[in-house]
ZAGU-378402 format. One record per atom (N, C-alpha, C): residue in three letters; x, y, z negated. Coordinates in steps of 0.2 Angstrom, whole numbers, plus 5000, padded with zeros to 4 digits. Layout:
! residues N
ALAXYZ;...
This chain:
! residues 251
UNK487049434994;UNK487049425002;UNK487249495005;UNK487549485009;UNK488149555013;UNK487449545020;UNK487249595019;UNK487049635028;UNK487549655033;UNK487949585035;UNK488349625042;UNK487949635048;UNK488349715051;UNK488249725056;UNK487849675061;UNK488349625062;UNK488649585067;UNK488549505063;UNK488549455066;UNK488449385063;UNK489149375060;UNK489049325053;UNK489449305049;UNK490049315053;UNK490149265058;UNK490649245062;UNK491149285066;UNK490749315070;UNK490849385074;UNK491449425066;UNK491049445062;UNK491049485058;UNK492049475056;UNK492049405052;UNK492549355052;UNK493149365056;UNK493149365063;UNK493549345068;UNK493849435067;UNK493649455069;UNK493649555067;UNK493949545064;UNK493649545058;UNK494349565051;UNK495049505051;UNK494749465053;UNK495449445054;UNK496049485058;UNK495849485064;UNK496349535068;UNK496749585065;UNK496149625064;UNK496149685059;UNK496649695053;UNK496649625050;UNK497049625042;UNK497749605046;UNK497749535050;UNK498449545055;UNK498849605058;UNK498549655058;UNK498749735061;UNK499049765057;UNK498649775052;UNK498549795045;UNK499049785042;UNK499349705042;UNK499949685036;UNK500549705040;UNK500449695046;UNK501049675050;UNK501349775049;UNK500949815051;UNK501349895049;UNK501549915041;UNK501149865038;UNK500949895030;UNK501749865029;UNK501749805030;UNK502349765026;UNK503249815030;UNK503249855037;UNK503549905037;UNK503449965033;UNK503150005034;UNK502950075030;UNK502150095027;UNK502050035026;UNK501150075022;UNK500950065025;UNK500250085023;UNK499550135026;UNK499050055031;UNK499149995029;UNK498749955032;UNK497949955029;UNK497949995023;UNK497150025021;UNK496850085025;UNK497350095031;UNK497050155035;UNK496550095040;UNK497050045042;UNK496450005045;UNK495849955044;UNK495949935037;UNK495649875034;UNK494949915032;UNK495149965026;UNK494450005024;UNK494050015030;UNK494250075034;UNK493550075038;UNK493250045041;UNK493649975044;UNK493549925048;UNK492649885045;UNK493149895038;UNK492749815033;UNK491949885033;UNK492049945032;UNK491349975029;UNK491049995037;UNK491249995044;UNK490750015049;UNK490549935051;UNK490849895049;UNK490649815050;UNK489949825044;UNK489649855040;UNK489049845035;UNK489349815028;UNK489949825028;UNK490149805021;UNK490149855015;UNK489749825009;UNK489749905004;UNK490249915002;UNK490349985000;UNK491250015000;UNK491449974993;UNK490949954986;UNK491449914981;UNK491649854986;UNK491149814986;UNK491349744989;UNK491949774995;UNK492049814997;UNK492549835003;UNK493149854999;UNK493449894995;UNK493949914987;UNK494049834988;UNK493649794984;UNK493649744981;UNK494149684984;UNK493649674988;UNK494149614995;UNK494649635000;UNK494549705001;UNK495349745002;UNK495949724998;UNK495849734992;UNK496249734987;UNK496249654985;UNK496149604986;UNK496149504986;UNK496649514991;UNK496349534998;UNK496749515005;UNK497349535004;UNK497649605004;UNK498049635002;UNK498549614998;UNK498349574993;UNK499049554987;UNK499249484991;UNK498949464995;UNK499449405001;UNK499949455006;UNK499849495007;UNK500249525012;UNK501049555009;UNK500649615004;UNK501249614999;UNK501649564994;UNK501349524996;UNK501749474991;UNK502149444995;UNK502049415002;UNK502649385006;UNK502949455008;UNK502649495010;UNK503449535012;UNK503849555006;UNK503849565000;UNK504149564996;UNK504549504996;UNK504249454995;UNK504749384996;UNK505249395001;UNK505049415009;UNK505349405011;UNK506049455012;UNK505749525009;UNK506349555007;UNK506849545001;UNK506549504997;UNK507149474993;UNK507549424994;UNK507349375001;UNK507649315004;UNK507949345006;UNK507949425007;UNK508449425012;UNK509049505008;UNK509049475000;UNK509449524998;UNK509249594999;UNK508849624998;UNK508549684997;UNK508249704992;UNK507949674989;UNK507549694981;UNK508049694977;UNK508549754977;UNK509149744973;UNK508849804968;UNK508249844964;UNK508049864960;UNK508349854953;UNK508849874950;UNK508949834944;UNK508149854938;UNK507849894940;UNK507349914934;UNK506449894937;UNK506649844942;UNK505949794943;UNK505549784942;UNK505749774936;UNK505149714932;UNK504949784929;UNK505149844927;UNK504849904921;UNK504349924926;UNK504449944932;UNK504249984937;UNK503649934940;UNK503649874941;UNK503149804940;UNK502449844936;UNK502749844930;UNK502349844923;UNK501849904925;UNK502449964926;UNK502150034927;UNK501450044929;UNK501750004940;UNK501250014943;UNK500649954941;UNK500649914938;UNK500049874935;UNK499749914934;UNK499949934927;UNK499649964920;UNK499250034922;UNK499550054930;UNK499250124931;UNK498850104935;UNK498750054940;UNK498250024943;UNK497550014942;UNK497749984934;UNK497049964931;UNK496849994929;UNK497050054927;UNK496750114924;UNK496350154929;UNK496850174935;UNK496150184939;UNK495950164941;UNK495750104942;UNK495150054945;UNK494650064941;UNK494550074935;UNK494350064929;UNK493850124930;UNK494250194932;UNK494150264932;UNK493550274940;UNK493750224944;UNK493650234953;UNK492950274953;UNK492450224949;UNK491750254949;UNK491550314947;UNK492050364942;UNK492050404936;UNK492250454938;UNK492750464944;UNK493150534946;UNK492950544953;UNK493150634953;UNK493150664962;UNK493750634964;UNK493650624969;UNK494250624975;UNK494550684978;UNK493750734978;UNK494050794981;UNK494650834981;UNK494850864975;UNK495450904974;UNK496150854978;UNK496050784977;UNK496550754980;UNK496650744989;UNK496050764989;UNK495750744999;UNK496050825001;UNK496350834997;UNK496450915000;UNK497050905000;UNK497350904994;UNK498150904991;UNK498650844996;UNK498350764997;UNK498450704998;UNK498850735006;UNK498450745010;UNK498750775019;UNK499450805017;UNK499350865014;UNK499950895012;UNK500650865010;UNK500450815007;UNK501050785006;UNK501250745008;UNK500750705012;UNK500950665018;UNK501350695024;UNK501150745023;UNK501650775031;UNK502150795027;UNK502150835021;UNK502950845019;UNK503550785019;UNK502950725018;UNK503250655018;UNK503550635025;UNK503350655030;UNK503450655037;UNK503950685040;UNK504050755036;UNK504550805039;UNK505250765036;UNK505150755030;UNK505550725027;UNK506150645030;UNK505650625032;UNK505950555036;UNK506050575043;UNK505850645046;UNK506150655051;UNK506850695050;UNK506950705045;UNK507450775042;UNK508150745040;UNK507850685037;UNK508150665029;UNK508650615034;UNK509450625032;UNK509950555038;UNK510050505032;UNK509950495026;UNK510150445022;UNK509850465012;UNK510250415010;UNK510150435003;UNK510350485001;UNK509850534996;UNK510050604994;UNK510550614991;UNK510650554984;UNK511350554980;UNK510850594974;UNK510450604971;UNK510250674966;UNK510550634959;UNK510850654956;UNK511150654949;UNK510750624944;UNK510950554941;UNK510150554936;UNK510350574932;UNK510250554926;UNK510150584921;UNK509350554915;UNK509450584911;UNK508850554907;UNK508250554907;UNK508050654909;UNK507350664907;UNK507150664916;UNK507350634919;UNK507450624928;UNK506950574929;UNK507250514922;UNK507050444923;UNK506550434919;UNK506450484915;UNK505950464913;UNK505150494916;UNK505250544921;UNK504850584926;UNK504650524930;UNK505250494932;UNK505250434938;UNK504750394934;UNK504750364930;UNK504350304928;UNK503750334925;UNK503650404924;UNK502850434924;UNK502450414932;UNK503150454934;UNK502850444944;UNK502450374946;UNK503050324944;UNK502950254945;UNK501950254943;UNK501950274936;UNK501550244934;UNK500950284936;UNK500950354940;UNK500250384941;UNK500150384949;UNK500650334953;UNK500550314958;UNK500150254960;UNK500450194954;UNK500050164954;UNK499250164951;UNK499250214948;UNK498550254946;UNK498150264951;UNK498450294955;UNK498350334960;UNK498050264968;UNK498350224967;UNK498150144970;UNK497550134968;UNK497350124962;UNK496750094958;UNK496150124960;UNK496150224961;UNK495650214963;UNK495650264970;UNK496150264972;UNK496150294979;UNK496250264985;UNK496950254985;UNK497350204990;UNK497750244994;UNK497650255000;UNK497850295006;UNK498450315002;UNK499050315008;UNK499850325007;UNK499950295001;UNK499750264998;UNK500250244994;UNK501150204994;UNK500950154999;UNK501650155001;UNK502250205002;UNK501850235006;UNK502250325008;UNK502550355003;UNK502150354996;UNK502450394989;UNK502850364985;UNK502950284988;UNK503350244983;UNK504050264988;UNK503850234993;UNK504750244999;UNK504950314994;UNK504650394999;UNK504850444996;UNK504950454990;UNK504850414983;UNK505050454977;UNK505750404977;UNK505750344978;UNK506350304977;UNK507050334981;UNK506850354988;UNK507450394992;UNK507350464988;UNK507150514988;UNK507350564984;UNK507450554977;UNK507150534972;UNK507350524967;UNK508050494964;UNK507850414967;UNK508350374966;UNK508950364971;UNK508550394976;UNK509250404981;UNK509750344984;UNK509150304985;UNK509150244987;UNK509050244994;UNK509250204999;UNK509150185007;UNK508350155008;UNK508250175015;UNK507450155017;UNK507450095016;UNK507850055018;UNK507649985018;UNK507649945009;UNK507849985004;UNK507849975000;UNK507350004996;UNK506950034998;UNK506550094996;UNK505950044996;UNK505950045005;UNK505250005007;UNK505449935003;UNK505849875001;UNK505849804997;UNK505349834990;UNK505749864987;UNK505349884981;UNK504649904980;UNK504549944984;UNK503849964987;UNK503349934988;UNK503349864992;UNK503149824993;UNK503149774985;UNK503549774983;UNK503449744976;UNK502849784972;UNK502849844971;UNK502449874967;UNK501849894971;UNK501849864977;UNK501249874980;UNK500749824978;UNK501249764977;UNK500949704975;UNK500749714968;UNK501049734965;UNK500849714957;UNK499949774958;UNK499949864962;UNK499249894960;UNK498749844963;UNK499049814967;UNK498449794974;UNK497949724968;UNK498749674964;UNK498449614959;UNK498049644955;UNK498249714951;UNK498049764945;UNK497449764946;UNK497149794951;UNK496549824956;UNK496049744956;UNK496349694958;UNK495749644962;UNK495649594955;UNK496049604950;UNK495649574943;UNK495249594940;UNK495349664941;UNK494749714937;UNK494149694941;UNK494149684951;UNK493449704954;UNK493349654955;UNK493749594954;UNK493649494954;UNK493049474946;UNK493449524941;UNK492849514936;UNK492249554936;UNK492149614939;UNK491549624939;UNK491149624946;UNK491449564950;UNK491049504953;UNK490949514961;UNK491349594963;UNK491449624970;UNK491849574975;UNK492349554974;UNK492549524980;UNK492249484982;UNK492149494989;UNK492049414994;UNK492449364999;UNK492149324992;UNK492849264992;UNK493149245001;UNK492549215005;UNK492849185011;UNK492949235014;UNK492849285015;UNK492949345018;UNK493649375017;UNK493749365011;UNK494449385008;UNK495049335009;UNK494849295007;UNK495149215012;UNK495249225018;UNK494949225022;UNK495149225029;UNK495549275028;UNK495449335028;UNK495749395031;UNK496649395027;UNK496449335020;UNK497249345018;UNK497749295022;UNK497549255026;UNK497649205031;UNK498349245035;UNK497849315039;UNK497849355041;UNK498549395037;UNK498449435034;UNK499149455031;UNK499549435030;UNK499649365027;UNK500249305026;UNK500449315032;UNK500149325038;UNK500549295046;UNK500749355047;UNK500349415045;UNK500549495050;UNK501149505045;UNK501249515037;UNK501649525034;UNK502549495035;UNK502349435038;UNK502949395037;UNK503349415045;UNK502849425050;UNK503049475055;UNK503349535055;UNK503149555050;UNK503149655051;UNK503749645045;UNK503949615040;UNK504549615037;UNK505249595040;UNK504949545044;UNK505549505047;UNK505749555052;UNK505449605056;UNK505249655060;UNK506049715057;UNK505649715051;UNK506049765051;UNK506749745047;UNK506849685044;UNK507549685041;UNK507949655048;UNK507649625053;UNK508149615059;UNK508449695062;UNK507749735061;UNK508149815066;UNK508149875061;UNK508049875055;UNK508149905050;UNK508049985050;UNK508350045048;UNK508250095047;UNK507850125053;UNK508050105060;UNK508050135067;UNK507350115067;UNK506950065063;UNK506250065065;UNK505650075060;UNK506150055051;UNK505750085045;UNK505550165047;UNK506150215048;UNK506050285051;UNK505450315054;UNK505550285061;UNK504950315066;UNK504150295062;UNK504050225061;UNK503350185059;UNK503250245052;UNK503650255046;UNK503750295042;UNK503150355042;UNK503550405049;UNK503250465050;UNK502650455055;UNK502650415057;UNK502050415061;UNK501350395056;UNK501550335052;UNK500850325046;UNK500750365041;UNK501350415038;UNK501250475035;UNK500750515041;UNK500650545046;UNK500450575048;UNK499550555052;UNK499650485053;UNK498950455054;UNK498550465047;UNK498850465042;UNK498850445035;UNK498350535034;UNK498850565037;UNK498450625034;UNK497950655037;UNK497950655044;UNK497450665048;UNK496850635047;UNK496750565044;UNK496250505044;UNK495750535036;UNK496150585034;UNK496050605025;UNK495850675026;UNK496350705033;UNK495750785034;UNK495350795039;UNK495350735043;UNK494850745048;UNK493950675047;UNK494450645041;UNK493750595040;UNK493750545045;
């Protein structure tokens, strides 16, 4: 039995809003764990049960805007389904790890490269073009995988780090960066909620409701952006890279 703040209901109507907010920015550039986490723990919810059903709600959000960016010809990844696998496989692992590791050394590092992530989308006019090659690609798909790591038991920018390695690395366009992004956001976010779904964290109607919630923010904030495309992926980009860092060095 959860100690909310506030009555079941009250409590409910909140995070609904809340996870609508959340998906609707997430499903353009990340960072809807900036709103969902704190919300769900100053509401009385404990932080696993909070990981927990964050990561339930969450794989409804990501999952329709991925859809909805492959309805609309944009998950053109040819290496999808590897990178799928990647971020799972690294997901689970740190989920596995969440109770077992500092965050510290990362609470320091993490801001830092959210703002270089920032300066970058305001810097950056397009795709880099960087030359592949073999051992590039095999760096990228470590990346892949210790990013989705890095979801399992952290979260914050995750999105951020998938846009920026695919447009540097793979030198691919924003809009294609963030379809994909969204796909492997889905695969940590499913990684994460089967680990804490079996060791009994999530709450179910709480979680329900709030993914009611993301299906509707999602299906907005992607349709959002494939109607106006780079000129709104960009701005929303540097702004939640830098909400992102501040919310990580100011606490």
């Amino acid at each position: 039995m959860i100690d909310y703040l506030y009555s079941e209901t009250t409590v409910f109507i909140i995070l609904f809003f809340v996870a609508f907010f959340a998906s609707l920015i997430d499903s353009i550039a990340g960072g809807g764990g900036l709103l969902t986490t704190p919300s769900m723990l100053l509401l009385g919810i404990p932080p696993l049960n909070v990981l927990a059903t964050n990561k339930f709600q969450s794989c409804f959000g990501t999952f329709t805007s991925t859809f909805n960016y492959y309805r609309n010809g944009l998950l053109t990844e040819k290496k999808r389904v590897l990178y799928f696998v990647l971020s799972f496989v690294g997901s689970s692992v740190g989920t596995l790890l969440v109770s077992r590791l500092s965050n510290e050394t990362l609470e320091s590092v993490i801001p830092i490269l959210l703002i270089g992530a920032a300066i970058f989308f305001i810097t950056n006019k397009g795709p880099t073009g960087v030359k592949q090659n073999n051992k590039l690609l095999v760096v990228f798909n470590l990346l892949v995988f210790a990013i989705g790591f890095y979801d399992g038991f952290f979260g914050p920018g995750t999105g951020s780090f998938f846009v920026l390695s695919f447009i540097i690395i793979k030198g691919v366009n924003i809009m294609e960066a963030t379809a994909v992004t969204k796909l492997l956001n889905f695969s940590s976010n499913f990684a994460a909620f089967l680990i804490f779904a079996y060791q009994g964290y999530v709450i179910w109607i709480l979680g329900l409701v709030m993914a009611v919630a993301q299906i509707a923010g999602a299906y907005t904030g992607s349709k959002f952006a494939i109607k106006n495309g780079e000129k709104v992926v960009r701005p929303v980009l540097v702004i939640v890279s830098l909400l992102l860092s501040a919310r990580i060095l100011f606490g």
